[in-house]
C-alpha positions in Angstrom: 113.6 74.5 101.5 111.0 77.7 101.5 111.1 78.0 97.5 110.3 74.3 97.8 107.2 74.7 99.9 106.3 77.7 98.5 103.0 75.9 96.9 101.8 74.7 100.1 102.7 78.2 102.3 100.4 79.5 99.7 98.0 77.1 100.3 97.9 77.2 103.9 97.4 81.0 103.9 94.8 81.1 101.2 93.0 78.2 103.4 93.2 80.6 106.7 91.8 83.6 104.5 88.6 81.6 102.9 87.9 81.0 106.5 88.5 84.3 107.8 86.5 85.9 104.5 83.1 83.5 105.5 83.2 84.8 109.3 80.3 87.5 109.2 81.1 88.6 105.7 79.1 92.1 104.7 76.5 90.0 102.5 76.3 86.4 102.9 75.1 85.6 99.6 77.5 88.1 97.8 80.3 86.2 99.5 78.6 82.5 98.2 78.6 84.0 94.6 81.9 85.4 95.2 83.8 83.0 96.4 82.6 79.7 94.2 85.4 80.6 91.8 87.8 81.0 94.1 87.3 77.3 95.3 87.2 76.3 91.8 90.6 77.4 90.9 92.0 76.5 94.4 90.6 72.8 94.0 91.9 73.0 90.5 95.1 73.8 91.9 95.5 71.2 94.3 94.2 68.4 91.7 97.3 69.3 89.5 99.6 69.9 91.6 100.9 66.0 92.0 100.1 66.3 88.5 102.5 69.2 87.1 104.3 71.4 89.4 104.1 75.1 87.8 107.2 77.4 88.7 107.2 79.6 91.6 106.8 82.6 90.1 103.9 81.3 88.5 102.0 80.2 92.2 102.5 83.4 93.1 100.8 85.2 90.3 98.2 83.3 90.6 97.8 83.5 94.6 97.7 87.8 94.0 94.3 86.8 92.5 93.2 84.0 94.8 94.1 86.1 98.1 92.5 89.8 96.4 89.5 87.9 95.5 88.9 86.3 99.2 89.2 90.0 100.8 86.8 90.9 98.1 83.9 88.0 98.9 84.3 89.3 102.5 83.3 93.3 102.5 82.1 93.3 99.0 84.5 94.8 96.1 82.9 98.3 96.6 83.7 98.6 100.0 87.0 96.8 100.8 88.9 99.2 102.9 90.9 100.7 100.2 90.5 104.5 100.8 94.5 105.0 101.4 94.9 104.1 97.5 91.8 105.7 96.0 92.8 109.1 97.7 96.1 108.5 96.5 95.0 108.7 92.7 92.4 111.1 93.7 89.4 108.8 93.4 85.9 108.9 95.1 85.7 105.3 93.8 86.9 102.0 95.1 89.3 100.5 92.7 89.9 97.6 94.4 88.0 95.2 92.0 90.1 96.9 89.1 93.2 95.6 90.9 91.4 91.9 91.7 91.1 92.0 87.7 94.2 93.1 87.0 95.5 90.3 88.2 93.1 87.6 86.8 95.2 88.6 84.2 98.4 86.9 85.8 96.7 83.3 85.1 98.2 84.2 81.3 101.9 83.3 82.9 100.8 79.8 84.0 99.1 79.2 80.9 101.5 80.1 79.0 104.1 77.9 80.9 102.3 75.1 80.7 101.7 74.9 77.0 105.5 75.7 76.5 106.5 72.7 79.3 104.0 70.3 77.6 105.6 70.8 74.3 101.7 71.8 72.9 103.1 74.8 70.5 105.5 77.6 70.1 106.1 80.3 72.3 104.5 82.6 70.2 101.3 80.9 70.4 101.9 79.9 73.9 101.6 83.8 74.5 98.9 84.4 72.3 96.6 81.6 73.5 97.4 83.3 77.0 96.0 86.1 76.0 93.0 85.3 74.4 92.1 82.4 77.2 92.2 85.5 79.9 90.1 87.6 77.7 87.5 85.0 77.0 87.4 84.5 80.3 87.2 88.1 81.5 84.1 88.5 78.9 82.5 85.4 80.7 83.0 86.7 84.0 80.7 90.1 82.8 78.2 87.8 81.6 77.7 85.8 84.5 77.5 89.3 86.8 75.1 90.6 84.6 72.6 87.9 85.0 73.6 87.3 88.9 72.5 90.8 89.1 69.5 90.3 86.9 68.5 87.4 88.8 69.3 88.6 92.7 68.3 91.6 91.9 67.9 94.7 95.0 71.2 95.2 97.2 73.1 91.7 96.2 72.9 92.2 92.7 74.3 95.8 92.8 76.8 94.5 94.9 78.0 91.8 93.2 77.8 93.7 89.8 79.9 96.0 91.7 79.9 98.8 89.2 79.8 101.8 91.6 77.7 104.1 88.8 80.1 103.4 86.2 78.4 103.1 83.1 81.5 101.0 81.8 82.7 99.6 84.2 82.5 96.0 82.4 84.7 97.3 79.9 87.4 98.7 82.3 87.1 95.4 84.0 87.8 93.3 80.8 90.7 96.3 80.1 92.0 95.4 83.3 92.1 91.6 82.9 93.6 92.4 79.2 96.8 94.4 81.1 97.2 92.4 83.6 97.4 89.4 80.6 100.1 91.8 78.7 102.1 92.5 81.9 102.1 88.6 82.9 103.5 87.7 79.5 105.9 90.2 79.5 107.5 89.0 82.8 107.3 85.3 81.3 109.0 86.4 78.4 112.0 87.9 80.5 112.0 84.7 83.2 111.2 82.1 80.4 110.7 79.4 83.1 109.9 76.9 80.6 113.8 76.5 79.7 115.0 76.4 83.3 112.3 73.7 84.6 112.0 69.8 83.9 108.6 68.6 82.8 
């Protein structure tokens, strides 16, 4: 019965956090910008979900993003309280928007599973499509901070850029989306849902 609702336990929880992450957020219009995307994908979601049910293990991958993002629109990534794991790898800076794009990366495993369910190609280029669809869309995501920042400018756009002085820190970002991506289609290869679910 649980792994059967596991969709819409998801659901309700991620509902519950949206709403806790627009009470008094740090920057109101940081928290607009921030979490657009998230509704995006959750409305996605929910439109295919009566549609083509993806495997549990795929919800959940994709929740770790949904649910890091919310916390994120709420304090702003550079100042979610994260100190407990930055002192743990001896860090002055928040890394909490490297683990938020880490698992952007997870989206890979759904892709994946739905071209290999649908019967659209080979498993091979299930996984590389995976791959490249995360990247392109990690690259986007650094384009659209840069000209949020450009055009808020001041105190939103730094936070929302959410670089914390580092001079690369798009490129870490799109690194991190890129593992993530690698890690996601590793576990798929192992679970291969695609031969144990139905269309």
């Amino acid at each position: 019965m649980f792994t059967d609702r596991l969709p819409q336990l998801l659901a309700l929880a991620l509902t519950a956090l949206i709403v806790w992450s627009g009470i008094a957020p740090a920057a109101r219009d940081v928290w607009i910008a921030e979490i657009v995307p998230i509704l995006l994908v959750f409305g996605g979601l929910i439109w295919l979900y009566p549609r083509f049910r993806f495997s549990n293990t795929a919800y959940l991958l994709m929740a770790v993003w949904l649910f890091t993002h919310t916390v994120g629109a709420h304090y702003t990534f550079a100042h979610v309280p994260f100190d407990w794991f930055n002192e743990l790898i001896g860090s002055q800076r928040n890394h909490f928007d490297r683990i938020g794009h880490f698992s952007v990366g997870f989206y890979a495993f759904a892709m994946t599973e739905w071209l290999l369910r649908t019967r659209q190609c080979r498993p091979l280029l299930a996984g590389l499509f995976g791959l490249l669809l995360i990247m392109a869309i990690a690259a986007a995501y650094e384009i659209i901070e840069w000209l949020f920042a450009v055009y808020y400018g001041g105190n939103a756009g730094i936070e929302f850029l959410g670089s914390q002085g580092d001079v690369w820190d798009a490129q870490k970002d799109m690194l991190a989306d890129t593992l993530g991506a690698l890690t996601a289609l590793a576990l798929y290869a192992w679970l291969r849902p695609d031969r144990r679910l139905a269309d």
